[in-house]
N, CA, C and O atoms as a MOPAC input file, in Angstrom:
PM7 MOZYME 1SCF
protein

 N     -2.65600 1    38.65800 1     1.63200 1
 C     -3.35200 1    37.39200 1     1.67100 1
 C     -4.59800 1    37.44000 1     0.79900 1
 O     -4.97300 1    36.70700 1    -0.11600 1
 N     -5.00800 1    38.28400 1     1.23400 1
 C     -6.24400 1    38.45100 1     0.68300 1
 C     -5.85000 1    38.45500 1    -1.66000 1
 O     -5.92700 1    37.60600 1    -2.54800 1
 N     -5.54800 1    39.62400 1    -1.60200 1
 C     -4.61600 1    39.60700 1    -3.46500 1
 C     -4.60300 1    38.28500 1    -3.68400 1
 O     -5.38700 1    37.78100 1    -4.48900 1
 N     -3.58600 1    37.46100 1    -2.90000 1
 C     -3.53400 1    36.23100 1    -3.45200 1
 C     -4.81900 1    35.06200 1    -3.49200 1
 O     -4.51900 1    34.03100 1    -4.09500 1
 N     -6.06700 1    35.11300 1    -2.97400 1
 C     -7.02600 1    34.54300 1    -3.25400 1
 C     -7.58200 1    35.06200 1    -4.08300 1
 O     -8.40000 1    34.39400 1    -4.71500 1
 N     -7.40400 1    36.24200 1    -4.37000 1
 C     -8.17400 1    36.58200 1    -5.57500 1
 C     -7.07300 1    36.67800 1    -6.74200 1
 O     -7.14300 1    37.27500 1    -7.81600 1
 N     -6.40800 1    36.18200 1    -6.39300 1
 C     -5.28000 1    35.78300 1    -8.26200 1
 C     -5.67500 1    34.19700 1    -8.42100 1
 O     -5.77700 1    33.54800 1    -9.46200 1
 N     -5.88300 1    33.73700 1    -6.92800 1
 C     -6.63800 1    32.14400 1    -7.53000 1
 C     -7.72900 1    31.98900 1    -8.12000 1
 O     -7.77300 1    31.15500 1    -9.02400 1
 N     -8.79100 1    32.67100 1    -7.80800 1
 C    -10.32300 1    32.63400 1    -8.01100 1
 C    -10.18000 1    33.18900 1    -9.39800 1
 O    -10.88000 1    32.61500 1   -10.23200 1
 N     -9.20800 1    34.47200 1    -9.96600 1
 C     -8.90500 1    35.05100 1   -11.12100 1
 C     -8.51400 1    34.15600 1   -11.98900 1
 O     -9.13200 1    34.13200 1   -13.05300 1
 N     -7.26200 1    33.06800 1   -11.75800 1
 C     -6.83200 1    32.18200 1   -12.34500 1
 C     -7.23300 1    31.03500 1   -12.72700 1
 O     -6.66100 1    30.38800 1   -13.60400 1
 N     -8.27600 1    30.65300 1   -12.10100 1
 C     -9.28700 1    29.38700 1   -11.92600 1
 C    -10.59100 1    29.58500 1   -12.92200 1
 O    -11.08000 1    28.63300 1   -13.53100 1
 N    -11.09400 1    30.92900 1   -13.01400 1
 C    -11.84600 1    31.64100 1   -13.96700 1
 C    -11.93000 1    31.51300 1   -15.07500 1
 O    -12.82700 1    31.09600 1   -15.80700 1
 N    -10.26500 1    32.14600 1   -15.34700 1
 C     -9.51600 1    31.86800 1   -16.92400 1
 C     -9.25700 1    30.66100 1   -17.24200 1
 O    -10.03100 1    30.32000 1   -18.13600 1
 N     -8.22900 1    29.46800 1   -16.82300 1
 C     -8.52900 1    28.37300 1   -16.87200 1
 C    -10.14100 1    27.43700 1   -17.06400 1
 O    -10.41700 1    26.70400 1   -18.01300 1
 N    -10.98700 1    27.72900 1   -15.91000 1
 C    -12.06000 1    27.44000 1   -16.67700 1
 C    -13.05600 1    28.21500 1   -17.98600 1
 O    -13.81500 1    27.57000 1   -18.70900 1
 N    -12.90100 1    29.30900 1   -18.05300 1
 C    -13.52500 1    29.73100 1   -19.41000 1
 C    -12.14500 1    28.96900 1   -20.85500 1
 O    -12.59900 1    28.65800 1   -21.95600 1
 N    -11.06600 1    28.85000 1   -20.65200 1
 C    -10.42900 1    28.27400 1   -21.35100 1
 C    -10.76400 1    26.52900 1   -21.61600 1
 O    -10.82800 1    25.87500 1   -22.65700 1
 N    -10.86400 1    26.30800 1   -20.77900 1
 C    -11.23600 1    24.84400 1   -20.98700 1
 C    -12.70200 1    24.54300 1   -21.30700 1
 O    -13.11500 1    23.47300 1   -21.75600 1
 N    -13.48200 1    25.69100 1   -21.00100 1
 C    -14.82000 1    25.68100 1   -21.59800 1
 C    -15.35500 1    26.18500 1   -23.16100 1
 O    -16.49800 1    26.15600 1   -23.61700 1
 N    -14.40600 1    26.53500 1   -23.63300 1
 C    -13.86600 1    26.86300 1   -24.98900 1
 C    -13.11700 1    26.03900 1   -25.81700 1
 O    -13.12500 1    26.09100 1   -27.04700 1
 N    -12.49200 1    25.30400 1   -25.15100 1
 C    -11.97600 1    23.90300 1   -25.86800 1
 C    -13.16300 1    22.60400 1   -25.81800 1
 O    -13.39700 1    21.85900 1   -26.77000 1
 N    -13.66800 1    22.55800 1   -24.80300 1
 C    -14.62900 1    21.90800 1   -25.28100 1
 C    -15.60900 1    22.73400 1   -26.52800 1
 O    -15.57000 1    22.58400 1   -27.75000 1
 N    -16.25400 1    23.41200 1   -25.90300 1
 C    -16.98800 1    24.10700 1   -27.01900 1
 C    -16.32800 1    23.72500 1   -28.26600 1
 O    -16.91700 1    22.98000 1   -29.05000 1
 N    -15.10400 1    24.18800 1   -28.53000 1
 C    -14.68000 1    23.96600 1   -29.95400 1
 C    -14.46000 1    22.51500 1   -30.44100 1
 O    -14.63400 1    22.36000 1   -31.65000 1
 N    -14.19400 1    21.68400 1   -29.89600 1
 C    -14.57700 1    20.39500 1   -29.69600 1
 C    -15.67900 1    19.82300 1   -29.91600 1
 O    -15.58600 1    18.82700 1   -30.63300 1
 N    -17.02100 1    20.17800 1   -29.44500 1
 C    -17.77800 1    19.85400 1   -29.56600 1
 C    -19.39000 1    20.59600 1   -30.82500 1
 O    -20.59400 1    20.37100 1   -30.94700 1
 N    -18.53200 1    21.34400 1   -31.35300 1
 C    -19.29300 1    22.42500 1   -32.34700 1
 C    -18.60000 1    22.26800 1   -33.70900 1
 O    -19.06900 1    22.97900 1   -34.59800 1
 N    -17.57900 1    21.47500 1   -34.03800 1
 C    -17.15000 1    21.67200 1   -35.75200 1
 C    -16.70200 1    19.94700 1   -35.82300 1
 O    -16.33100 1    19.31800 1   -34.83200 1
 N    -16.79200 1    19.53700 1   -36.80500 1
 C    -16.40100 1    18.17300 1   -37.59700 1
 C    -14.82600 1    17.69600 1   -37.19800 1
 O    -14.28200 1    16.61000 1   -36.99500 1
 N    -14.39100 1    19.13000 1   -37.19700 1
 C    -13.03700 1    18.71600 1   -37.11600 1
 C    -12.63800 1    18.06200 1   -35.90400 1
 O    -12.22900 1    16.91200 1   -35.74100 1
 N    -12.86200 1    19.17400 1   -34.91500 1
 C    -12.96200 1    19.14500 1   -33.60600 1
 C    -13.09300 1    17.77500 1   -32.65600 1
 O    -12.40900 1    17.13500 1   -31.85800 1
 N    -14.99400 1    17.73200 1   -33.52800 1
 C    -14.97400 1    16.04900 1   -33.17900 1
 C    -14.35700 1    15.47100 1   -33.08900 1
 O    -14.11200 1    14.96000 1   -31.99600 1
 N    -13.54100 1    15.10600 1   -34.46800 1
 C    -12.47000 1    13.87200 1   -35.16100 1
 C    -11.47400 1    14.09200 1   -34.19000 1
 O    -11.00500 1    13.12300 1   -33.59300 1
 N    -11.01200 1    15.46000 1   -33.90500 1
 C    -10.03500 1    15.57800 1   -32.63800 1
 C     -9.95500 1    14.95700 1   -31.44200 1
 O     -8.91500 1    14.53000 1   -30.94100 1
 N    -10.87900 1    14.91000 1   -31.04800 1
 C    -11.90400 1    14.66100 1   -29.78100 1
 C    -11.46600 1    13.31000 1   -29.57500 1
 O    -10.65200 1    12.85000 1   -28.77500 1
 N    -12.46900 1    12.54300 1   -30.83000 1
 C    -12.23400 1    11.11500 1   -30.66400 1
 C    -11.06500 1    10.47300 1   -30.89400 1
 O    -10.92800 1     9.30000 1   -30.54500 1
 N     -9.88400 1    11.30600 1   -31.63300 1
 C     -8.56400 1    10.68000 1   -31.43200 1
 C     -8.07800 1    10.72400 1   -30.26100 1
 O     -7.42100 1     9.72100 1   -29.98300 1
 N     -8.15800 1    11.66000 1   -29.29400 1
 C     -7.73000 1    12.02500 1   -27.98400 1
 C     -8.27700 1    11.13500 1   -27.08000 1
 O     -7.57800 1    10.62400 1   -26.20600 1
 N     -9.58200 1    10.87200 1   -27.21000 1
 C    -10.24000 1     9.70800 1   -26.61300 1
 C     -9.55600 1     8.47200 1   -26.67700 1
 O     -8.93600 1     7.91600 1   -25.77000 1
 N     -9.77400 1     8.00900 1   -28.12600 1
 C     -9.01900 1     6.78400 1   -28.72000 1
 C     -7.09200 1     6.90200 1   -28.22800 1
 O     -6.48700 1     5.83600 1   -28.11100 1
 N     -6.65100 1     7.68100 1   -28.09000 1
 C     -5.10800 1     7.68800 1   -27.74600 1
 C     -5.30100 1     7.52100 1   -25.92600 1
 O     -4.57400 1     6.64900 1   -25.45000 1
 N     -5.95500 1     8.06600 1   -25.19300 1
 C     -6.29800 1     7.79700 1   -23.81100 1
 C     -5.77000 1     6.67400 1   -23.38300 1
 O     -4.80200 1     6.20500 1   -22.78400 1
 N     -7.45000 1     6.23000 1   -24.27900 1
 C     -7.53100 1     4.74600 1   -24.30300 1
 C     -6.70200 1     3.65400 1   -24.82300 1
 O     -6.95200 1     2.54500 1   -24.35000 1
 N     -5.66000 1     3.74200 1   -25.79800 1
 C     -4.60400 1     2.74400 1   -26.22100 1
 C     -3.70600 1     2.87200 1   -24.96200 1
 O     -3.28600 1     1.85900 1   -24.40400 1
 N     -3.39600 1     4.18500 1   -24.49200 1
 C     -2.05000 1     5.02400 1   -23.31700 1
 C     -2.67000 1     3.72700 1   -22.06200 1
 O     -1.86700 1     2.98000 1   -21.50400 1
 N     -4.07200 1     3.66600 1   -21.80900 1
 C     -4.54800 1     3.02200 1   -20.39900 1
 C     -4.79000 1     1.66200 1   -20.46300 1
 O     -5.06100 1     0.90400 1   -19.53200 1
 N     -4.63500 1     1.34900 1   -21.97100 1
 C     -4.85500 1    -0.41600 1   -22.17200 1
 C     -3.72700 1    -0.96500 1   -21.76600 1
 O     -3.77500 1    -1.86900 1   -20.93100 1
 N     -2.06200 1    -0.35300 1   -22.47200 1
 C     -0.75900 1    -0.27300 1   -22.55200 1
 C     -0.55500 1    -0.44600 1   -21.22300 1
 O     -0.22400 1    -1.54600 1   -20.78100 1
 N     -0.73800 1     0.67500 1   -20.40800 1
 C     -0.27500 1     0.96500 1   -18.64000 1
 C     -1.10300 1    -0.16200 1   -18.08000 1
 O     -0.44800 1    -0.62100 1   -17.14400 1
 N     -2.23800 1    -0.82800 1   -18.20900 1
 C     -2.92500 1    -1.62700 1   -17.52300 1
 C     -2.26300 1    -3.12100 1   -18.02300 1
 O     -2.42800 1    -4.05400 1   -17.23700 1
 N     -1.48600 1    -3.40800 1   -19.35300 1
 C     -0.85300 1    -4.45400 1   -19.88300 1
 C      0.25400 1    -4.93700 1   -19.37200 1
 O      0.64500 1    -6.10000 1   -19.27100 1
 N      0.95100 1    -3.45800 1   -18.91200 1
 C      2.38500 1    -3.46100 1   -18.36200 1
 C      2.49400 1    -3.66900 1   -16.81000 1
 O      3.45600 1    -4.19100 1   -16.24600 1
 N      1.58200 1    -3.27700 1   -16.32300 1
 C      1.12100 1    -3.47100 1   -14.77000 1
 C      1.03300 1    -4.36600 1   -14.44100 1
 O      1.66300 1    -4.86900 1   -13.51100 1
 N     -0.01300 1    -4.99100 1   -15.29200 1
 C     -0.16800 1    -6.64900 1   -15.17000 1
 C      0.95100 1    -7.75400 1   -15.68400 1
 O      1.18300 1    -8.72700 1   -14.96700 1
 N      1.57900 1    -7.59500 1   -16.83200 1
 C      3.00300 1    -8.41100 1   -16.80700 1
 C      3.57600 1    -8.29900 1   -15.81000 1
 O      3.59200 1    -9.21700 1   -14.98900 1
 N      4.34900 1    -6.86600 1   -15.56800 1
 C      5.08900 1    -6.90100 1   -14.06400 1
 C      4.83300 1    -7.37500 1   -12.73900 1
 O      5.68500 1    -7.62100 1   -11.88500 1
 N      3.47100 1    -7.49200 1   -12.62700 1
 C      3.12400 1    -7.76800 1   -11.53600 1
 C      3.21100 1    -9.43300 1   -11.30100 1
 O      3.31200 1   -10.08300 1   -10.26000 1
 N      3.14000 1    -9.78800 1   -12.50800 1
 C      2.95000 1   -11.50900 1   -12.52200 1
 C      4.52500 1   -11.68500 1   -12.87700 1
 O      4.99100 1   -12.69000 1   -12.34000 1
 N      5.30000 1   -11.06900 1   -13.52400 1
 C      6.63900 1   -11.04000 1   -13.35600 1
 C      7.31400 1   -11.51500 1   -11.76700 1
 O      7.88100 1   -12.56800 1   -11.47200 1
 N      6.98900 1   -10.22700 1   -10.84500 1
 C      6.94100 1   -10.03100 1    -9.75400 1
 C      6.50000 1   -11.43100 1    -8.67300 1
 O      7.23400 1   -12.03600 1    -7.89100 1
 N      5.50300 1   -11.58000 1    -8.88000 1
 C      4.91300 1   -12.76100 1    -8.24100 1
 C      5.67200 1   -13.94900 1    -8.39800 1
 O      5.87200 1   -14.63400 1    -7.39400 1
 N      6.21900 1   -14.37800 1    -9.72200 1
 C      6.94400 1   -14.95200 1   -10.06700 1
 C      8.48600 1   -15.33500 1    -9.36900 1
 O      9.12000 1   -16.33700 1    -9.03900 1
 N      8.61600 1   -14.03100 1    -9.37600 1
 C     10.07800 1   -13.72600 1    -8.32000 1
 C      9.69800 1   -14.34600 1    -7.21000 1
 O     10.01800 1   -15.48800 1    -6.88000 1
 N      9.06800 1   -13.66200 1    -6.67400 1
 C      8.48200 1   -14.42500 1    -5.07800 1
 C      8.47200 1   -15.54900 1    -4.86200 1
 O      9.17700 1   -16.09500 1    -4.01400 1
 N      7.54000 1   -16.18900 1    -5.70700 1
 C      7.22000 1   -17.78400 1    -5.56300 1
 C      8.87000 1   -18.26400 1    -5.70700 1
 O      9.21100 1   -18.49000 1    -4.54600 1
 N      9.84400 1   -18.47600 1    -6.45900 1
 C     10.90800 1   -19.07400 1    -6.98600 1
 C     11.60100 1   -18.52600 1    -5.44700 1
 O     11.67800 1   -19.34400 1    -4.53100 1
 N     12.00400 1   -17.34900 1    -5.28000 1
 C     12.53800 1   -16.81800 1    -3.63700 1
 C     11.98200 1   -17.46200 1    -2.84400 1
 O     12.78900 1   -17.96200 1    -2.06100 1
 N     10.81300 1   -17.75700 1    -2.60600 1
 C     10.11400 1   -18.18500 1    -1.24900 1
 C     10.42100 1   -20.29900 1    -1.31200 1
 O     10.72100 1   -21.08000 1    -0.40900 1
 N     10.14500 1   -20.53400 1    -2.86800 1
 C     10.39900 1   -22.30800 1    -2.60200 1
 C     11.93000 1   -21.85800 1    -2.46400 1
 O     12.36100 1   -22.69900 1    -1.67400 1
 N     12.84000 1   -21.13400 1    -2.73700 1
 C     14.53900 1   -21.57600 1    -2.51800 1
 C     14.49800 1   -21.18300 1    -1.41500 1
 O     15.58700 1   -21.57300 1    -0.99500 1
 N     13.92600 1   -20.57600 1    -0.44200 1
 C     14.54600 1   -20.11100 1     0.97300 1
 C     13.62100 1   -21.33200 1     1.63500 1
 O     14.24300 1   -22.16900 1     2.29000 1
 N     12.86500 1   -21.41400 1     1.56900 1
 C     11.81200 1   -22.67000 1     2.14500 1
 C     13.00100 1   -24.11900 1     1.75100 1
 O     13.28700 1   -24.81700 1     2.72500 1
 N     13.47200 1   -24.41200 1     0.73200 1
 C     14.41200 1   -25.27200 1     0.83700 1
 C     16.07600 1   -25.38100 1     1.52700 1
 O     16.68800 1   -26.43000 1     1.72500 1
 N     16.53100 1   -24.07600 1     1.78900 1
 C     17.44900 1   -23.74200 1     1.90500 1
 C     16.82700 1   -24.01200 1     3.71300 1
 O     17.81100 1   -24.52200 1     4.25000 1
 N     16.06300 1   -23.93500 1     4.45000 1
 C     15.42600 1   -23.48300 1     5.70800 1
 C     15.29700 1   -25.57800 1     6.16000 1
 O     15.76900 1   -26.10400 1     7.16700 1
 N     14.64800 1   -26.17700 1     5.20500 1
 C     14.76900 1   -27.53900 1     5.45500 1
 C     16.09700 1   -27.98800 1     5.72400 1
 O     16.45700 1   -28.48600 1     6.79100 1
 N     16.89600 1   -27.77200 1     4.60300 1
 C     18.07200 1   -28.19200 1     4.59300 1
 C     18.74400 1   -27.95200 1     5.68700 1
 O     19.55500 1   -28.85800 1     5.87800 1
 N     18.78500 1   -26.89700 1     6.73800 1
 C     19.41100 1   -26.51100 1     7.57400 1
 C     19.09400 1   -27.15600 1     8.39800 1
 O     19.90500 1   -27.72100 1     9.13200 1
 N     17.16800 1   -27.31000 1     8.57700 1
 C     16.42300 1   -28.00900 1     9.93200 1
 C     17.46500 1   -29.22200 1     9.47400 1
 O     18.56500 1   -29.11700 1    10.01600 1
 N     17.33400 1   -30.22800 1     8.67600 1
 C     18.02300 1   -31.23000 1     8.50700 1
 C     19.32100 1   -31.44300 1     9.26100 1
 O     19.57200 1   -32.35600 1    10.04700 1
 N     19.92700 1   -30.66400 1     8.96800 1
 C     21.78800 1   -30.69300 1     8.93800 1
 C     21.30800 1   -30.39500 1    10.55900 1
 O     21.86500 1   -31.27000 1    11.22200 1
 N     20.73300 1   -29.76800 1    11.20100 1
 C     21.01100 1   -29.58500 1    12.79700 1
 C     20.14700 1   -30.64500 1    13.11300 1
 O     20.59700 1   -31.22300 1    14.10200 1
 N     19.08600 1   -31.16600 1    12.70500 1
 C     18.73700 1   -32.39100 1    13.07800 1
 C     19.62300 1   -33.56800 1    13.63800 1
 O     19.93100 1   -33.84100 1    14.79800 1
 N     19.94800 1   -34.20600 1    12.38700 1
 C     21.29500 1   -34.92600 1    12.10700 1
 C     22.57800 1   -35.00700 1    13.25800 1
 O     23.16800 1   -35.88600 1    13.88600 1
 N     22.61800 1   -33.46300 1    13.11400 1
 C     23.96500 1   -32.87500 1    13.98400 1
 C     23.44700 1   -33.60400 1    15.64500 1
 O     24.07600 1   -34.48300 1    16.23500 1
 N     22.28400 1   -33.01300 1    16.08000 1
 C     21.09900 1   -33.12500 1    17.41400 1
 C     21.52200 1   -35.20800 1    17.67400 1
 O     22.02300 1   -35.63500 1    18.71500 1
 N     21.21500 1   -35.95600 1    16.67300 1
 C     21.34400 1   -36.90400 1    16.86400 1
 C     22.58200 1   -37.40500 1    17.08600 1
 O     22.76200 1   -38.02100 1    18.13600 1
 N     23.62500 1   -37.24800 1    16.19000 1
 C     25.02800 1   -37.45100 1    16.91400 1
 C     24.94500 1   -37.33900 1    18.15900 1
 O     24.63000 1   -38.17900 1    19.00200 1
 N     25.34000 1   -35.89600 1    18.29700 1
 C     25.40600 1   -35.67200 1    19.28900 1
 C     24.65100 1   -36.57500 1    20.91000 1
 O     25.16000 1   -36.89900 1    21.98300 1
 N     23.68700 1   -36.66500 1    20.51400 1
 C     22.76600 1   -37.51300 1    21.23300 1
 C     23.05600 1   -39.05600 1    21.75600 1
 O     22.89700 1   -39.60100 1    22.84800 1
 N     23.53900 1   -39.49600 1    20.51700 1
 C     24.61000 1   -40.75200 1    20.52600 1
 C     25.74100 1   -40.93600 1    21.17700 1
 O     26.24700 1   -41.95200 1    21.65200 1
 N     26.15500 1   -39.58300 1    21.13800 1
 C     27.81000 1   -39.52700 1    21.55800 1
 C     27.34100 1   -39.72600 1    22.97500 1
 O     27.50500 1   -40.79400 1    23.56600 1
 N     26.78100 1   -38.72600 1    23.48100 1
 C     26.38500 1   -38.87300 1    25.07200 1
 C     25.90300 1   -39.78100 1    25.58900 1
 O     26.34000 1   -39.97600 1    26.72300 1
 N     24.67700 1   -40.90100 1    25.03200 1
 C     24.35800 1   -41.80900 1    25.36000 1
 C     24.94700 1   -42.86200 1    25.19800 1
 O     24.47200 1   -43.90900 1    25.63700 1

């Protein structure tokens, strides 16, 4: 048990001195920069895209609903109707 917390704390170490080295290099040469800010800039097109598509679908979606909900809401009259109707015959017949 014990080994294995210390292969995490070991592993977590390396990972962070690795990722603290990519920044570093990132943030210390021209190139790097330009790297940087494409990665930034690609993020950001990836989260405009996912936030574009979310929102069509969702109003897609809504869409569905509304059109489902007025046809079952009409389909639900129509029925009150027809047993209405039916209620009154009937009503007639007996009286």
């Amino acid at each position: 048990m014990e080994s294995k917390t210390k292969s995490k704390i070991a592993l977590g170490l390396i990972l962070g001195v690795a990722a603290g080295a990519a920044v570093y290099y990132f943030m210390t040469n021209e190139d790097g920069k330009q790297q940087l800010s494409n990665v930034i800039d690609a993020v950001k097109d990836f989260s405009d895209k996912a936030k574009n598509a979310a929102v069509e679908q969702g109003s897609k979606l809504a869409d569905k609903a509304s059109k489902l909900a007025s046809e079952y809401s009409s389909k639900a009259q129509d029925a009150t109707s027809s047993l209405a109707q039916e209620a009154r015959k009937n009503v007639e017949q007996v009286g």
